[in-house]
C-alpha positions as CSV (number, residue, x, y, z in Angstrom):
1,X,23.7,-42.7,14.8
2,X,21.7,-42.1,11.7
3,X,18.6,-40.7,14.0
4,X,20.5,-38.4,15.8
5,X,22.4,-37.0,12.3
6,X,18.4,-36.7,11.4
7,X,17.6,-34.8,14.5
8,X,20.6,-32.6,14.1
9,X,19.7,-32.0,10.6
10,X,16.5,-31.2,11.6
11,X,17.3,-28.7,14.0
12,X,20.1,-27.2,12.1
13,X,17.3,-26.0,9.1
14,X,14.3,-25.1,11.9
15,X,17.6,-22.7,13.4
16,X,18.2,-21.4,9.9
17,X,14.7,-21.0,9.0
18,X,14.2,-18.8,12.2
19,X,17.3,-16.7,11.6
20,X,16.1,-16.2,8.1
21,X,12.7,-15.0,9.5
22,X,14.2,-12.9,12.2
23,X,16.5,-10.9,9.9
24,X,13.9,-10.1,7.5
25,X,13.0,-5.8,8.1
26,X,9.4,-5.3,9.0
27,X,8.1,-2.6,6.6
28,X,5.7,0.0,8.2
29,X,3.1,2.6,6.2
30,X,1.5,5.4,6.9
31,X,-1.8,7.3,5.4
32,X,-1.3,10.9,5.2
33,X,-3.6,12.6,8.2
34,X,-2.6,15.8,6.7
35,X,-5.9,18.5,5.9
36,X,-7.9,17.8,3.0
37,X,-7.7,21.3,1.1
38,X,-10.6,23.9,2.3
39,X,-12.7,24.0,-0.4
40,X,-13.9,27.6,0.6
41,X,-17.9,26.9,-0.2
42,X,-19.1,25.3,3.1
43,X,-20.6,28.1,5.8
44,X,-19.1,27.8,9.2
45,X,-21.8,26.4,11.7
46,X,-21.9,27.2,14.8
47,X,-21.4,23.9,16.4
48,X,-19.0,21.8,18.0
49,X,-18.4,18.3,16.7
50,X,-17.3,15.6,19.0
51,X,-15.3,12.5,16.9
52,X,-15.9,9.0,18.8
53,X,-13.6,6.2,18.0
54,X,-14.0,4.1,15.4
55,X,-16.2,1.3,15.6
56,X,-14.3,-1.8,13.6
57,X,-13.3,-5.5,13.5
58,X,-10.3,-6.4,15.8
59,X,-8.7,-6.6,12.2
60,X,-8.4,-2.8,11.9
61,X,-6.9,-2.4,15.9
62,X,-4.2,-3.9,14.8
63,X,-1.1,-2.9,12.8
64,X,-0.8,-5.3,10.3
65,X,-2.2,-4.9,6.9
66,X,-4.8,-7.0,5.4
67,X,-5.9,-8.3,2.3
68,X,-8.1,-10.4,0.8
69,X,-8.2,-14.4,-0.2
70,X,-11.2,-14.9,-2.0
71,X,-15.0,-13.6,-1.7
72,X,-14.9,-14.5,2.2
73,X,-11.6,-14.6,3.7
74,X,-9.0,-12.3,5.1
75,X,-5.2,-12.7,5.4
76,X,-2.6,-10.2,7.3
77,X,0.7,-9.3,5.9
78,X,3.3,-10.0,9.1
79,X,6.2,-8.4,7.7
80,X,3.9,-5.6,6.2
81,X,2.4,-3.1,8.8
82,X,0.8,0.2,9.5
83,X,2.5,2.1,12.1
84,X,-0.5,3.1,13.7
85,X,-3.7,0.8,14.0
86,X,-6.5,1.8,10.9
87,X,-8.8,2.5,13.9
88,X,-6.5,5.0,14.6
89,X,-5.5,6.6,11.7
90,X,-9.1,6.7,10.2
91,X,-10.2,8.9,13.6
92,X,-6.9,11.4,13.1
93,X,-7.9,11.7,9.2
94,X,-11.4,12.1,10.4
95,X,-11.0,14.8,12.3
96,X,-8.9,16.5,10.2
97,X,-10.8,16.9,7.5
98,X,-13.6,18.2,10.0
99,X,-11.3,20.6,11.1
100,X,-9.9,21.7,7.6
101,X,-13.4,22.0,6.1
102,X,-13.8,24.9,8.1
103,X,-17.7,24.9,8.6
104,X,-17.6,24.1,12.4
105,X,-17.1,26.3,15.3
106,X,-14.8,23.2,16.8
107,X,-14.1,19.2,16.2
108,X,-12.2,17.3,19.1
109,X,-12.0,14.0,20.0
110,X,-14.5,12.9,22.0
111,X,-13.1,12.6,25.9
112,X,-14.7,13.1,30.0
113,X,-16.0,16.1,30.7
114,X,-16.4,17.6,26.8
115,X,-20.2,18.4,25.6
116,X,-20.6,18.6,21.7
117,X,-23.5,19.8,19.5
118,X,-23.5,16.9,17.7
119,X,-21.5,13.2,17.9
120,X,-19.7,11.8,14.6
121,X,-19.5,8.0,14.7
122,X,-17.3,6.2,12.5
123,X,-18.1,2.5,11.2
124,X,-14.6,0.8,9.2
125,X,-15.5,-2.1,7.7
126,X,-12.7,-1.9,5.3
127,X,-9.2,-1.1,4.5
128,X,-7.6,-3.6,2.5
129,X,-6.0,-5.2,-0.8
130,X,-8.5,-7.8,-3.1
131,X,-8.8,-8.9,-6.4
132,X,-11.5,-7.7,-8.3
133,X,-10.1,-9.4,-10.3
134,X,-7.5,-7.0,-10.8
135,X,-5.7,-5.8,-7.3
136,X,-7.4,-2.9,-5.5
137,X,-7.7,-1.1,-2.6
138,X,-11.3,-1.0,-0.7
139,X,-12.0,1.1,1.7
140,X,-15.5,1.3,3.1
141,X,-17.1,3.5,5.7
142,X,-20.1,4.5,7.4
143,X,-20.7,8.0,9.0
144,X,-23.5,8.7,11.6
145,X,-24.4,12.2,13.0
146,X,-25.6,11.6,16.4
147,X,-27.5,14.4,18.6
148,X,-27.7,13.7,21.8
149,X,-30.8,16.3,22.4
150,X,-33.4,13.7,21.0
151,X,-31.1,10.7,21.8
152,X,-30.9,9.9,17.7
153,X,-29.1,9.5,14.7
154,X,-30.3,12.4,12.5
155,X,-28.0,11.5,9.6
156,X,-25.8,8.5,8.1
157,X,-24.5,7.8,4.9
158,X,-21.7,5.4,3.6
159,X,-18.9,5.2,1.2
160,X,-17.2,1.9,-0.4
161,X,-14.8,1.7,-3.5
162,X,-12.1,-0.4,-4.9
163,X,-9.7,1.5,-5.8
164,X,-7.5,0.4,-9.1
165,X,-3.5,-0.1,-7.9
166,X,-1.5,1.5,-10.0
167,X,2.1,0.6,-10.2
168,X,5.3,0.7,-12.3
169,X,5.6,-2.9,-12.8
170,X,3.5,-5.7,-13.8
171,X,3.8,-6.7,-10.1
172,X,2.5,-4.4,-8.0
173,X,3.7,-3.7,-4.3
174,X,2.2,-3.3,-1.1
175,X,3.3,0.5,-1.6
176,X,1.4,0.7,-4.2
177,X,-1.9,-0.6,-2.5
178,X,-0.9,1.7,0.4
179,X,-0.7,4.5,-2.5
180,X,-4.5,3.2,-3.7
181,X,-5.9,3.1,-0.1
182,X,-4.6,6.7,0.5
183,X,-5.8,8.1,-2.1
184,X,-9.5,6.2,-1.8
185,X,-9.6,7.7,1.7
186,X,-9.2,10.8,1.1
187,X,-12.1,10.7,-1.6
188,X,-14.2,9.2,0.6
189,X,-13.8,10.9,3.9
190,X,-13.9,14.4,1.1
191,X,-17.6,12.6,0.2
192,X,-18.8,12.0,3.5
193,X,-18.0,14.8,5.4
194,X,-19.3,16.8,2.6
195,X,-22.9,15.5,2.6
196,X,-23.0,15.9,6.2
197,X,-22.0,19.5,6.5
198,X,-25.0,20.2,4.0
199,X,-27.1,18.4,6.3
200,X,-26.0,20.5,9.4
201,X,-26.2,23.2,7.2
202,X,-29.9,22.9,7.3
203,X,-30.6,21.2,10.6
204,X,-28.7,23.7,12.9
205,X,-29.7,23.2,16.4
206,X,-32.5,25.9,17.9
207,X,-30.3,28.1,19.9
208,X,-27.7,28.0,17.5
209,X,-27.6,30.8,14.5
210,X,-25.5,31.1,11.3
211,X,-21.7,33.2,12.3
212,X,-21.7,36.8,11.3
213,X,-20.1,37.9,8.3
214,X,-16.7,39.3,8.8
C-alpha cells in the first residue's frame, strides 16, 4: 500500500510538472528587416546582385534563441524563440539593405533560372547572448563577393561585436538582448555592405559602365 501511494505521488507531480510546462506562453522575437536608411553617397552600379542563403550552424535554422555557457558551449532558450530561423532573417536583412543602398541596378534572391553580375554569400557564425563578462549580444558575419566569370571570390570581409545589453533593471531580459542583437546587426550588415559597394565601385565588370546622370 505504501508503494503504490509512492507511485501515485510520483505520477501526480510528473502530471503537474507537465501541466506547468505546457501552460507556460512561448515568447517569439523578431529583428527588424526594415531598409537601412539610403545614405545618398554610394553611385548606382550597373549590376545585379544575387543573395545566396546563408551558410550557418544547424543552430541558426532553427527558431530558438541561443546563448552562451562559458568560452565553448551553447545553450537554446525553449520558451524563448525567433519567429523566423536567424538563417532566414539574416538573408531578408541582407538583401534589404542591398536594396535600400541604392548602388545596384537589382538584388534578388538567388533562385533557377536567374543570372547575376556578381553572387553575395553570407557566413553566420553568430547571433547570440554571452558574458563578456557582462551580457552582450554577438553577432558575427562573413561577406564574400563571388563572380562567377573567373569562377572566384574577388572580395570578403567580416564583422564580429559584442554588443553591451542595455536594460532598465539590474536584470536584463531576453528583450533586451534581442534589443542588442538588432541594433549590432544593423551596424554590421551597414559596415559590410558598405565596403563592398566601394569595391564594386571600382571592379565594375567590362561590359558594364557607370548609369547616366539624370
Amino acid at each position: 500500500m505504501v508503494t503504490r501511494r509512492i507511485q501515485l505521488a510520483i505520477v501526480l507531480i510528473v502530471m503537474g510538472v507537465t501541466a506547468a510546462c505546457a501552460s507556460r506562453p512561448v515568447k517569439y522575437y523578431v529583428l527588424d528587416t526594415g531598409p537601412a536608411p539610403m545614405s545618398g553617397s554610394q553611385p548606382r552600379n550597373p549590376v545585379t546582385l544575387l543573395v545566396s542563403r546563408i551558410n550557418t550552424s544547424h543552430l541558426y535554422r532553427d527558431d530558438r534563441l541561443v546563448y552562451g555557457s562559458g568560452p565553448v558551449q551553447l545553450g537554446t532558450y525553449e520558451y524563448q524563440r525567433w519567429a523566423e530561423t536567424p538563417a532566414d532573417m539574416i538573408q531578408e536583412k541582407l538583401i534589404a539593405y542591398l536594396r535600400a543602398s541604392g548602388a545596384y541596378r537589382s538584388v534578388l534572391a538567388v533562385s533557377t533560372g536567374v543570372r547575376g553580375d556578381y553572387t553575395v554569400h553570407a557566413h553566420l557564425y553568430a547571433l547570440d547572448e554571452v558574458e563578456t563578462p557582462s551580457l552582450a549580444a554577438r553577432f558575427t558575419l562573413q561577406l564574400e563577393l563571388f563572380d562567377p566569370r573567373t569562377a572566384s571570390v574577388v572580395w570578403s570581409d567580416s564583422y564580429t561585436h559584442d554588443e553591451p545589453v542595455n536594460g532598465s533593471g539590474k536584470k536584463k531580459s531576453v528583450a533586451d538582448v534581442v534589443e542588442a542583437l538588432d541594433k549590432n546587426v544593423d551596424d554590421g550588415l551597414t559596415q559590410l555592405t558598405g565596403k563592398m559597394a566601394d569595391y564594386i565601385g571600382n571592379h565594375l565588370p567590362p561590359q558594364s559602365s557607370p548609369a547616366p546622370e539624370r
